[in-house]
C-alpha positions in Angstrom: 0.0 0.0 0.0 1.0 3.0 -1.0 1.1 5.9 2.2 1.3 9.3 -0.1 0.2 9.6 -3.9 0.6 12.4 -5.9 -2.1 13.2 -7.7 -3.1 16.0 -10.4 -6.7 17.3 -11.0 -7.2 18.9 -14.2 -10.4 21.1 -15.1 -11.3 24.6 -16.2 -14.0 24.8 -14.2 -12.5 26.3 -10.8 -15.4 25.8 -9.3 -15.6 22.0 -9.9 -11.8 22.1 -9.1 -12.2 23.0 -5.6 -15.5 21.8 -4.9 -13.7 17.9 -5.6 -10.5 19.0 -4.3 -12.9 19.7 -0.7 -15.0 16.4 -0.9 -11.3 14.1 -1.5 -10.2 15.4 1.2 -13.7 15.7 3.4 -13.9 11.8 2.6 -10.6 11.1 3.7 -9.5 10.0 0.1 -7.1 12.6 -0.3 -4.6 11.9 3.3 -1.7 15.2 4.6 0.4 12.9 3.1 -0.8 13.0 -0.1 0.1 15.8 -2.5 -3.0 17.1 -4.8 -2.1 19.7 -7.3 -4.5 21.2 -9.6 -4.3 22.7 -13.3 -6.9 24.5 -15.2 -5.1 24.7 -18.8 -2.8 22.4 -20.2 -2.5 23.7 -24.0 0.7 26.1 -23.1 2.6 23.8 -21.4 6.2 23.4 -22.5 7.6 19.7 -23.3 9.4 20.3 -19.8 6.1 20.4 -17.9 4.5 18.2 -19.7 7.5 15.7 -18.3 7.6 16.6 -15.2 3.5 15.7 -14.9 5.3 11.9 -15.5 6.0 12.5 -11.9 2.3 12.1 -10.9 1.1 8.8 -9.2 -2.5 9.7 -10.5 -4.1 12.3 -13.0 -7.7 13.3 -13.4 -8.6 15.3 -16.1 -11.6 16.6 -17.7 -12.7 15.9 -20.8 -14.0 18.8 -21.9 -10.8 20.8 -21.0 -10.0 23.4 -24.0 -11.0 24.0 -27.7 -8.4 22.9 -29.0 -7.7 20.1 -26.9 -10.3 17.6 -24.8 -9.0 15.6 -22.0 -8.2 12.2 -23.8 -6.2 13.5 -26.2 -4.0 15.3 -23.3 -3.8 12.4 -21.3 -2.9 10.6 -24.2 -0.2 13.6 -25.1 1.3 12.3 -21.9 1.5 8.5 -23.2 4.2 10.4 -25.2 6.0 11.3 -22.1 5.9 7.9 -20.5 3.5 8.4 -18.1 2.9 5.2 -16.3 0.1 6.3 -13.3 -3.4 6.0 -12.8 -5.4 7.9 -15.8 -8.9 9.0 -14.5 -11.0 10.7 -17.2 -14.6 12.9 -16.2 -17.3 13.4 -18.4 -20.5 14.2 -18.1 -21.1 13.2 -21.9 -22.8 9.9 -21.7 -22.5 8.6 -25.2 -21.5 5.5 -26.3 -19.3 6.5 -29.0 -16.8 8.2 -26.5 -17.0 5.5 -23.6 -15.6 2.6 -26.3 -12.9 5.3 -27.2 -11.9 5.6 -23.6 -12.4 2.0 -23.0 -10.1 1.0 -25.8 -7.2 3.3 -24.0 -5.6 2.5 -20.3 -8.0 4.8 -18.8 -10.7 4.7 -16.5 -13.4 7.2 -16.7 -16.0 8.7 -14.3 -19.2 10.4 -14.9 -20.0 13.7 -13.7 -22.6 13.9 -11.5 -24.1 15.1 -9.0 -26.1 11.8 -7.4 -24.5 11.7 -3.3 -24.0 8.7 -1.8 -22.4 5.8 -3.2 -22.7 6.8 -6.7 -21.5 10.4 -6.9 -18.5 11.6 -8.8 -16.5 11.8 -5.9 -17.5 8.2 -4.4 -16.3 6.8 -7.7 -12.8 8.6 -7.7 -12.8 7.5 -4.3 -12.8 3.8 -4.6 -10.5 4.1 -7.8 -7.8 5.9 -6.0 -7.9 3.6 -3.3 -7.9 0.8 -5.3 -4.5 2.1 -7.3 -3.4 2.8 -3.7 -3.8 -0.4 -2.0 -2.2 -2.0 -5.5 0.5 0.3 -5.7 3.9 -1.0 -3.6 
């Protein structure tokens, strides 16, 4: 089991941003030994960032990021980079078309909701991340 992750949330909605960056942490996903960063643009980074994200345990990213850019095709960008975490992809598009694309990459996806309880956004992420950390060594 892995004690402290690293993990990067990525969404240009601040809003959402801190509202999951609160629950992680009110649900005890998110631990003071854990460090959670968060990004709201990723089309200017330099090849130099975009390495140093490689140093991120987990990354959860929006897919509707930028308009030039959605978040598969980023985390995919970081494929390039050798990034070997946990990819966690939200959506709150629910058509089939996209879920086989993500399905047919190493990612896992979560959709955006706002259900509480068990099935809420955050639940999800929850028991994902504490999956990868109880499988990480």
């Amino acid at each position: 089991m892995k004690n402290n992750i690293k993990i990067l949330l990525i969404d240009d909605n601040k809003t959402f941003l801190l509202i999951t960056e609160a629950l992680l942490k009110k649900d005890e996903i998110i631990t003071d030994k854990d460090t959670l960063n968060t990004l709201t643009s990723v089309s200017e980074l330099s090849e130099k960032e975009l390495l140093d994200l490689t140093q991120y345990d987990v990354i959860i990213c929006d897919y509707n990021l930028e308009e030039r850019l959605t978040g598969l095709d980023f985390l995919k960008i970081l494929d390039k980079f050798k990034f070997i975490g946990l990819k966690i992809l939200l959506t709150s598009d629910e058509s089939y078309d996209l879920h086989a694309r993500i399905r047919r990459e190493d990612i896992k996806y979560v959709t955006k909701n706002i259900n509480i309880g068990e099935h809420s956004t955050n639940s999800i992420l929850g028991d994902i991340i504490k999956k990868y950390r109880n499988s990480t060594i």
